[in-house]
N, CA, C and O atoms as a GROMACS GRO file, in nm:
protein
  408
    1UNK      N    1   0.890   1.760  -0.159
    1UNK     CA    2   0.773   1.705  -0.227
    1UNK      C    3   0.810   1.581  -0.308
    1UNK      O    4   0.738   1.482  -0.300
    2UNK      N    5   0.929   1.580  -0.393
    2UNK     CA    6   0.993   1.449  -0.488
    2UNK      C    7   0.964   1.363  -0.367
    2UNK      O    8   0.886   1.269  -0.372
    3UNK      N    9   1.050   1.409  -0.229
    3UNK     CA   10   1.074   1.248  -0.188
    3UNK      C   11   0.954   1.194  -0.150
    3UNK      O   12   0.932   1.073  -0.163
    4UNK      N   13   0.855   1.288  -0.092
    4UNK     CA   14   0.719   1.231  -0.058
    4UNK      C   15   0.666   1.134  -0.153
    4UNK      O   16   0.643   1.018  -0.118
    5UNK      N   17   0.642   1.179  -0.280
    5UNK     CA   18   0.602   1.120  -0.403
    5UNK      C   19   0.664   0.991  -0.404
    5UNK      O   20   0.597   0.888  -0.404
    6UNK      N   21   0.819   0.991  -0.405
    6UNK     CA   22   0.861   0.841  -0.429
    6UNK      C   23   0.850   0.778  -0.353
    6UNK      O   24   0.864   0.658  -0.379
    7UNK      N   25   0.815   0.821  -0.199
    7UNK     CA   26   0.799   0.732  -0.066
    7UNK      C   27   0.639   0.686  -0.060
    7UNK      O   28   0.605   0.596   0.016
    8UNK      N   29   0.555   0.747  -0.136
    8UNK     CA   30   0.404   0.706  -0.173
    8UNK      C   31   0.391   0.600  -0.275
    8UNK      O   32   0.304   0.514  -0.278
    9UNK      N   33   0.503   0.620  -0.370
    9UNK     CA   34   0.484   0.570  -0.493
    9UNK      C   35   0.578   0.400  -0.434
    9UNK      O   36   0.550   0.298  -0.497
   10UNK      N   37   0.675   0.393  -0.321
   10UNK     CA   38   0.728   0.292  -0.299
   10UNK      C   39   0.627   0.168  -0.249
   10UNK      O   40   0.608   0.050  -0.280
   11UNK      N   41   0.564   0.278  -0.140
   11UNK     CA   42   0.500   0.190  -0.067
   11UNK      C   43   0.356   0.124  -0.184
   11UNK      O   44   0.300   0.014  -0.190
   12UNK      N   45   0.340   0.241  -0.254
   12UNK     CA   46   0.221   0.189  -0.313
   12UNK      C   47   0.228   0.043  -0.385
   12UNK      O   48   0.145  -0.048  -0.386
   13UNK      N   49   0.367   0.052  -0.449
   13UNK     CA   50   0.422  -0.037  -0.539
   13UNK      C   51   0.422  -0.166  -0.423
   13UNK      O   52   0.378  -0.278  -0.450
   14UNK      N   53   0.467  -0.134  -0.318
   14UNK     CA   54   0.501  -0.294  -0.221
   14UNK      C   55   0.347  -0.345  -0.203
   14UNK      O   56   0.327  -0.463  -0.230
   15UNK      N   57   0.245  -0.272  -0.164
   15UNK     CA   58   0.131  -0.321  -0.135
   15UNK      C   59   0.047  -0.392  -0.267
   15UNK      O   60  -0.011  -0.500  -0.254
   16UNK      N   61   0.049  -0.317  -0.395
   16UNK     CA   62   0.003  -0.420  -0.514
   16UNK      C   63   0.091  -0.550  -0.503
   16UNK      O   64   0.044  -0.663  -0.518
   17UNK      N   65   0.232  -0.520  -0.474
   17UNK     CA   66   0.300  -0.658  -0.494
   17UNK      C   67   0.228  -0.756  -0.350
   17UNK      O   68   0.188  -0.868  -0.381
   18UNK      N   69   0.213  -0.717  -0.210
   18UNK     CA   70   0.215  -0.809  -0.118
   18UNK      C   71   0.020  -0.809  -0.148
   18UNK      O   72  -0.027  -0.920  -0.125
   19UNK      N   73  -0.047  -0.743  -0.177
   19UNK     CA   74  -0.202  -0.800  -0.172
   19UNK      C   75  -0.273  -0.914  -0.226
   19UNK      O   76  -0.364  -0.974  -0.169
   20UNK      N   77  -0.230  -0.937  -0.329
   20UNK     CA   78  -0.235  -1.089  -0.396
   20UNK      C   79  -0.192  -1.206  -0.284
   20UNK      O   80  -0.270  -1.297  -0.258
   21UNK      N   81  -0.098  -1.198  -0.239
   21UNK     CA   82  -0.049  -1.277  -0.139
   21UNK      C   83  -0.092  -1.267  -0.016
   21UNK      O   84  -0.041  -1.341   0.067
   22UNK      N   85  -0.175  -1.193   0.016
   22UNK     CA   86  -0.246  -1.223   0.147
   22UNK      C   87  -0.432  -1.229   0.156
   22UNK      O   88  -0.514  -1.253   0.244
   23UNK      N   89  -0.437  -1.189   0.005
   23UNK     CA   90  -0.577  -1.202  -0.014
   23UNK      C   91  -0.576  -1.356  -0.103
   23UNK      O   92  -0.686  -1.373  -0.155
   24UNK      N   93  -0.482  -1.467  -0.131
   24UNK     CA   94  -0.488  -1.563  -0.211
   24UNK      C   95  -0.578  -1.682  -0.139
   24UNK      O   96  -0.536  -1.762  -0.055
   25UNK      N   97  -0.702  -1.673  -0.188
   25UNK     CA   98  -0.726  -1.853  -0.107
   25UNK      C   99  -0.873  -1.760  -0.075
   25UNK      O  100  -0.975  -1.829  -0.072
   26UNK      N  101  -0.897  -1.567  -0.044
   26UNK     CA  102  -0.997  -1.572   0.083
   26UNK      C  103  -1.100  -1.501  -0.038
   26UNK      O  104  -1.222  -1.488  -0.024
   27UNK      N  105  -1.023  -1.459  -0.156
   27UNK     CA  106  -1.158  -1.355  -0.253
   27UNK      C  107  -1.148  -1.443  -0.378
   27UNK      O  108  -1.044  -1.466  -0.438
   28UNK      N  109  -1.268  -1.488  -0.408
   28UNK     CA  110  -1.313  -1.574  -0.537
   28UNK      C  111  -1.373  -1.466  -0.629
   28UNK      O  112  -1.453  -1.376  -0.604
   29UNK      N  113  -1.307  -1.504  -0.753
   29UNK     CA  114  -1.373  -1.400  -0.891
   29UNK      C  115  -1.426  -1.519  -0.979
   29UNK      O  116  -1.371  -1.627  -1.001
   30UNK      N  117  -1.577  -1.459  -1.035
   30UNK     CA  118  -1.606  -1.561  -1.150
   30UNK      C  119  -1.533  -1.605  -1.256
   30UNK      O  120  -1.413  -1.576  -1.262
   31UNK      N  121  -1.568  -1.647  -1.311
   31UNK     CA  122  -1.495  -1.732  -1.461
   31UNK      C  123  -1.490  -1.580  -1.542
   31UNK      O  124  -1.389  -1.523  -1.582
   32UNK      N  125  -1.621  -1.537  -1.553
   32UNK     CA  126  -1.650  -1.382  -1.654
   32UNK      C  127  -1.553  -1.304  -1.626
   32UNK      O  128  -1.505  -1.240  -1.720
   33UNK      N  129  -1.491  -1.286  -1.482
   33UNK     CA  130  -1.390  -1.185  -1.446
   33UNK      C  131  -1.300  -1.237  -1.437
   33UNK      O  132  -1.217  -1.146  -1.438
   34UNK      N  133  -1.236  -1.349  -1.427
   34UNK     CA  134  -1.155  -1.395  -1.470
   34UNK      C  135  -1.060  -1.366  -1.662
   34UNK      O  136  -0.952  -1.323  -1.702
   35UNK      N  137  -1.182  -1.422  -1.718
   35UNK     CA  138  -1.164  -1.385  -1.832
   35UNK      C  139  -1.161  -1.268  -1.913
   35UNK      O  140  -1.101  -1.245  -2.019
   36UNK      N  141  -1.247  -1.188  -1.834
   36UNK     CA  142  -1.230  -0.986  -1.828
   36UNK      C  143  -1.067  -0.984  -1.806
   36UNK      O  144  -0.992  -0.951  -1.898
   37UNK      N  145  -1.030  -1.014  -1.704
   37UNK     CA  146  -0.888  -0.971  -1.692
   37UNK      C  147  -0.796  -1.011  -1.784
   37UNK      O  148  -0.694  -0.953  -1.822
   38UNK      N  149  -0.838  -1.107  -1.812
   38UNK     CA  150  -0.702  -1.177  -1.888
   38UNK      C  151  -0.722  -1.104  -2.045
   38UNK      O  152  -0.626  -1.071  -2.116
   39UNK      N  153  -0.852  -1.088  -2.079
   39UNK     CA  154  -0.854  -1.043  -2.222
   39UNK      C  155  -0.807  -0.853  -2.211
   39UNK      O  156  -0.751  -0.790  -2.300
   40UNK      N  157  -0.850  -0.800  -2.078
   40UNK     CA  158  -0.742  -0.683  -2.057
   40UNK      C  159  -0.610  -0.661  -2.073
   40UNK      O  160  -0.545  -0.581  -2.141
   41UNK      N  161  -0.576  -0.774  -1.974
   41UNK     CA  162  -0.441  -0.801  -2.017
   41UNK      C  163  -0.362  -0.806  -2.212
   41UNK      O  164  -0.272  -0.748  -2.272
   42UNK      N  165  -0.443  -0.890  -2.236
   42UNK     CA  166  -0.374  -0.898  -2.400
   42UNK      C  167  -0.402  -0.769  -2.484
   42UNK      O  168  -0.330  -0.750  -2.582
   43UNK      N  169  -0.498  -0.680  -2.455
   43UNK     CA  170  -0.558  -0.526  -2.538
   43UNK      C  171  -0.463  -0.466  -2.482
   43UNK      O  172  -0.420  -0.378  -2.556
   44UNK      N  173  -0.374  -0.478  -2.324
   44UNK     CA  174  -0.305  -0.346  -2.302
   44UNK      C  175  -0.164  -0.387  -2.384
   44UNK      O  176  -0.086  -0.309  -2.439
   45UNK      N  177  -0.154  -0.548  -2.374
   45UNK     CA  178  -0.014  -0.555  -2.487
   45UNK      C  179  -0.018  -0.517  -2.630
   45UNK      O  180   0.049  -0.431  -2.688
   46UNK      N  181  -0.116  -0.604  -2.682
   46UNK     CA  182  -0.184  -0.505  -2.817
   46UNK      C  183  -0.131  -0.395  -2.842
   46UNK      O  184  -0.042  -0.375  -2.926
   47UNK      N  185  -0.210  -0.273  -2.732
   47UNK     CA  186  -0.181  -0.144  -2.728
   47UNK      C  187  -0.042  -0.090  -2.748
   47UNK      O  188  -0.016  -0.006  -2.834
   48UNK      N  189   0.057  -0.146  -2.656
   48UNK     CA  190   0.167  -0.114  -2.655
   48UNK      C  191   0.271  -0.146  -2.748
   48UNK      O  192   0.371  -0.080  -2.778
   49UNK      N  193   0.249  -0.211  -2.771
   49UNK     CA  194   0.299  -0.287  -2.922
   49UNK      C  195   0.276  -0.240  -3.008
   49UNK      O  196   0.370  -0.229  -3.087
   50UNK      N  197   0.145  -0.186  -3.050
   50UNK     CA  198   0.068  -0.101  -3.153
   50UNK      C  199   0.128   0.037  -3.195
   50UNK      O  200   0.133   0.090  -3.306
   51UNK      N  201   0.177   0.084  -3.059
   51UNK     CA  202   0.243   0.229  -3.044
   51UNK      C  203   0.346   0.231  -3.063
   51UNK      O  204   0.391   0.298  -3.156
   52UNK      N  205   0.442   0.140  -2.960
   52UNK     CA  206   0.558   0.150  -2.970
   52UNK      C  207   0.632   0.099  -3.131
   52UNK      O  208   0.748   0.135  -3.155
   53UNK      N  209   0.540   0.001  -3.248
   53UNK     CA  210   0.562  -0.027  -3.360
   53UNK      C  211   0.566   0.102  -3.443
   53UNK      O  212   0.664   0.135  -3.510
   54UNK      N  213   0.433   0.185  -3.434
   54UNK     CA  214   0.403   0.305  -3.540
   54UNK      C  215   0.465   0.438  -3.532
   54UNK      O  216   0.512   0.509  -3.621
   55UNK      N  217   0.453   0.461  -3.380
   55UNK     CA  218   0.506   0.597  -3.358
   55UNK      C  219   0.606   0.580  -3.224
   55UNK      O  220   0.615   0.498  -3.133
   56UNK      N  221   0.699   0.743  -3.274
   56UNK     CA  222   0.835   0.727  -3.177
   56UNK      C  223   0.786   0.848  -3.173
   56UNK      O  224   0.792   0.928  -3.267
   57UNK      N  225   0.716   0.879  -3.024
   57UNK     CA  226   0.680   1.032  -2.986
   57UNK      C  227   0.520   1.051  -3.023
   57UNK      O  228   0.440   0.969  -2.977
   58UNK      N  229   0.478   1.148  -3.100
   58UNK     CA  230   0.393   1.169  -3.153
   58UNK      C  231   0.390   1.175  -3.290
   58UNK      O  232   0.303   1.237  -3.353
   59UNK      N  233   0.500   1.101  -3.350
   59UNK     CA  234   0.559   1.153  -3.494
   59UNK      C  235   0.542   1.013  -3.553
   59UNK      O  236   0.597   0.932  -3.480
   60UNK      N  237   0.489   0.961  -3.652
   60UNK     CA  238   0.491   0.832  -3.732
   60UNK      C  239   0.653   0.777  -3.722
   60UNK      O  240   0.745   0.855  -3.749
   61UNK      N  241   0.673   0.673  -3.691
   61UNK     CA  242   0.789   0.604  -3.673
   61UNK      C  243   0.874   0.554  -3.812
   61UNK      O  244   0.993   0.525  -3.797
   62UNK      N  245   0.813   0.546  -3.946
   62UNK     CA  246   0.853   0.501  -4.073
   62UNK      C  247   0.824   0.406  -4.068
   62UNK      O  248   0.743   0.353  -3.992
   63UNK      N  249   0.917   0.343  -4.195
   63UNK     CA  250   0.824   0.216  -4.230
   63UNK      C  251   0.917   0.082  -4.212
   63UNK      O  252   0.883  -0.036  -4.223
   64UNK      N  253   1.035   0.134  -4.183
   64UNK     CA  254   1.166   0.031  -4.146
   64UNK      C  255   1.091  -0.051  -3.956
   64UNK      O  256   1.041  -0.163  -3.958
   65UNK      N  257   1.097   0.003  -3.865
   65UNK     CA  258   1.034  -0.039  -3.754
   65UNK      C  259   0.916  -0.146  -3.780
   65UNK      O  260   0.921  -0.263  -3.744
   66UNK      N  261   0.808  -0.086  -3.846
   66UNK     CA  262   0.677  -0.180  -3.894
   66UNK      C  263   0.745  -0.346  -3.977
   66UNK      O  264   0.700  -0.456  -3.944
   67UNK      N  265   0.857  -0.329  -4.085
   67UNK     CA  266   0.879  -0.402  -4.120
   67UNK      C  267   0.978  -0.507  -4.026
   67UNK      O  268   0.984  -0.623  -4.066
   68UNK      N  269   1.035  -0.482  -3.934
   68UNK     CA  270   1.091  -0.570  -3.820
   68UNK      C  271   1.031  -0.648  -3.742
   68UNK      O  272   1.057  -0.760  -3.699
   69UNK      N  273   0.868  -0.510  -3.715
   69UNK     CA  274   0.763  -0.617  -3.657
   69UNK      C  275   0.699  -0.724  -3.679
   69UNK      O  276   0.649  -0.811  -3.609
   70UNK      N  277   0.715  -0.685  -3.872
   70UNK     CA  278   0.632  -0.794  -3.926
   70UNK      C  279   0.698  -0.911  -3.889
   70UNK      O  280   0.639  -1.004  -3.834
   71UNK      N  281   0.858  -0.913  -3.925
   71UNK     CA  282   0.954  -1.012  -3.945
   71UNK      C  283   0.935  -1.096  -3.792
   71UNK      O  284   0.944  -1.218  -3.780
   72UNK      N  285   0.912  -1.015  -3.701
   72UNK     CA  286   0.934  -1.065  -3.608
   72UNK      C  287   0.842  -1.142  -3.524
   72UNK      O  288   0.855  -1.201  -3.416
   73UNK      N  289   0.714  -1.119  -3.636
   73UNK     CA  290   0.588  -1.216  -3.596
   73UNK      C  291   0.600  -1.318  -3.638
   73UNK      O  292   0.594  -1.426  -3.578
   74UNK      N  293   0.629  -1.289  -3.794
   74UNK     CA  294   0.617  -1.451  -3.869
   74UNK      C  295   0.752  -1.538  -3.863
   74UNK      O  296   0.782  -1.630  -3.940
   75UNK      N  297   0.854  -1.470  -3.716
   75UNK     CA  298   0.954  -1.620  -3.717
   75UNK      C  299   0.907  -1.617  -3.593
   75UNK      O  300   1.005  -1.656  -3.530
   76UNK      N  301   0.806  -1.593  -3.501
   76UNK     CA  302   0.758  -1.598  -3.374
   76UNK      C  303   0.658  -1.714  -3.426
   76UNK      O  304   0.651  -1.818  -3.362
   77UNK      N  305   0.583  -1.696  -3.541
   77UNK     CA  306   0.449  -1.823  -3.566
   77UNK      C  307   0.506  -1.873  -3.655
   77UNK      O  308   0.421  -1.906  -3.738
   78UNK      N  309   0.652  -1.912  -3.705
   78UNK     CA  310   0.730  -2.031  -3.724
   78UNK      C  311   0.792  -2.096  -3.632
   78UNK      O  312   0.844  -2.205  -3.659
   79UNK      N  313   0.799  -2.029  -3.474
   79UNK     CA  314   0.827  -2.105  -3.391
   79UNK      C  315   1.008  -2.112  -3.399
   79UNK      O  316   1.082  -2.209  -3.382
   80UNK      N  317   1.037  -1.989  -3.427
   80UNK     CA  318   1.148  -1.964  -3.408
   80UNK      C  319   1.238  -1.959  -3.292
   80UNK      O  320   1.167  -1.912  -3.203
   81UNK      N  321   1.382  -1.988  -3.230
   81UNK     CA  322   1.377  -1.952  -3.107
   81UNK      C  323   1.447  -1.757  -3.065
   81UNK      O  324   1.536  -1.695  -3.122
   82UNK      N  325   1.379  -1.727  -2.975
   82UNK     CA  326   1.385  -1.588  -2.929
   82UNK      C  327   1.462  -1.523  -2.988
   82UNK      O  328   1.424  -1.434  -3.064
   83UNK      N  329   1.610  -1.555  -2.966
   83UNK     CA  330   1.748  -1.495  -2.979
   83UNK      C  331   1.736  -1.478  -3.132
   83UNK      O  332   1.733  -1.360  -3.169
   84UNK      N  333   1.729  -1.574  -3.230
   84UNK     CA  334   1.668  -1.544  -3.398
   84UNK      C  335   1.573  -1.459  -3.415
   84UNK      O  336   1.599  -1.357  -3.478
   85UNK      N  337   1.456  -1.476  -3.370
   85UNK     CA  338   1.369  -1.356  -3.376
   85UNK      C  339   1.402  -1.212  -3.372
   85UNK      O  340   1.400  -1.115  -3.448
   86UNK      N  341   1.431  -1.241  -3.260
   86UNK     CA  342   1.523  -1.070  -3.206
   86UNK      C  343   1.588  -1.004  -3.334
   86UNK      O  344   1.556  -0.903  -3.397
   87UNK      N  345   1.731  -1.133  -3.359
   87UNK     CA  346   1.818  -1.039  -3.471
   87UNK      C  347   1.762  -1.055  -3.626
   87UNK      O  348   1.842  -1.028  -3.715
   88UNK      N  349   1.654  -1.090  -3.655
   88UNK     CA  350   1.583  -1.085  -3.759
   88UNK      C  351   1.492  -0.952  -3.735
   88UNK      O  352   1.458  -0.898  -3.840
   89UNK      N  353   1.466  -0.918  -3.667
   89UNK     CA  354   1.345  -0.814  -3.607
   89UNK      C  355   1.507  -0.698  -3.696
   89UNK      O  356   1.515  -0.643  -3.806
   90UNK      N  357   1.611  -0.710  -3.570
   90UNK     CA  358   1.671  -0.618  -3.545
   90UNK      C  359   1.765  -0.584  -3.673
   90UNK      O  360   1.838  -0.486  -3.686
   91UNK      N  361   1.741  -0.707  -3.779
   91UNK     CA  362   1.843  -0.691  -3.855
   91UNK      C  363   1.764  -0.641  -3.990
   91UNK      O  364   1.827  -0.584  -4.079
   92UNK      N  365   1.619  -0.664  -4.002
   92UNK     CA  366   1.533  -0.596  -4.106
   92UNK      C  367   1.542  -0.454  -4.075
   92UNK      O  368   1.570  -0.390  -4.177
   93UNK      N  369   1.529  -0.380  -3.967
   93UNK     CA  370   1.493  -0.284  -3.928
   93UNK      C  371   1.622  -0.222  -3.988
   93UNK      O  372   1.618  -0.136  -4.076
   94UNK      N  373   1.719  -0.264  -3.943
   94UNK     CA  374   1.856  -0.171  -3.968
   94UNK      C  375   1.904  -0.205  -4.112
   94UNK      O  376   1.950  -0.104  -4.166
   95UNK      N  377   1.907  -0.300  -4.182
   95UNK     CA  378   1.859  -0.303  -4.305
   95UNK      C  379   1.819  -0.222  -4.377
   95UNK      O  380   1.884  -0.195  -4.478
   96UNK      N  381   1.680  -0.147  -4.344
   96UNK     CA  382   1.593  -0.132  -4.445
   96UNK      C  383   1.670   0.043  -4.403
   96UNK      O  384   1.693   0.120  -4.497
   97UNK      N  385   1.697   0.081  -4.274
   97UNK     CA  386   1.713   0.204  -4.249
   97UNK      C  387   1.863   0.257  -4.315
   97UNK      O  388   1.884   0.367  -4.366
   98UNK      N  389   1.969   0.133  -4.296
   98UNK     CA  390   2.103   0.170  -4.414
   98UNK      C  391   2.064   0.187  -4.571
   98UNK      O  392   2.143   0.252  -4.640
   99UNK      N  393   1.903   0.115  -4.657
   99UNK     CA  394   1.917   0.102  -4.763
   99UNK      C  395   1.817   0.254  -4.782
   99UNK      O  396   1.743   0.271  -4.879
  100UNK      N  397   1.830   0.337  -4.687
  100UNK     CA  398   1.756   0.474  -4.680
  100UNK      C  399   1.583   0.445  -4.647
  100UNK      O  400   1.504   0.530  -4.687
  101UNK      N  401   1.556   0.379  -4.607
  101UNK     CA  402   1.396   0.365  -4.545
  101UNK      C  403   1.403   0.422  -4.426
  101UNK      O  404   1.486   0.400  -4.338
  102UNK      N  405   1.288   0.518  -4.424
  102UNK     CA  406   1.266   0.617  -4.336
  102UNK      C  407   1.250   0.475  -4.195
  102UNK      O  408   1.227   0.507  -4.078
   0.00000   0.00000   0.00000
């Protein structure tokens, strides 16, 4: 039964990847659905971001994580580059968790 599953789940995966590419040029979407998707797109990052910031499991994550995120917005909208961001994110977080923040 596993291998069935992953041999469903392979192929399924190749066909989202090759359908774009053979349907490109022949199915037109409005501007409205256009813009449906794309604003989907940013709610499911939202989302994930949202979660993966607050909670680890079903359990509130503390308050050291939240504060990395913050850090890691406002050198993202200073236009920081990546690699700084990161170890500012990574270095509040572990920071705050050596100075005993949950």
């Amino acid at each position: 039964m596993t291998i069935t599953a992953l041999a469903v789940l392979a192929v399924g995966t190749y066909l989202m990847r090759l359908l774009p590419l053979l349907l490109h040029g022949r199915v037109e979407f409005s501007d409205r659905t256009l813009r449906l998707v794309e604003l989907g797109a940013v709610a499911l990052l939202v989302a994930l971001v949202a979660t993966g910031t607050w909670f680890e499991g079903s359990e509130f994550a503390g308050w050291a994580r939240p504060a990395g995120v913050a850090v890691a917005a406002a050198a993202i909208w200073r236009r920081l580059p990546f690699l700084l961001v990161v170890l500012l994110a990574a270095g509040t977080t572990a920071g705050l968790r050596l100075a005993g923040v949950p």
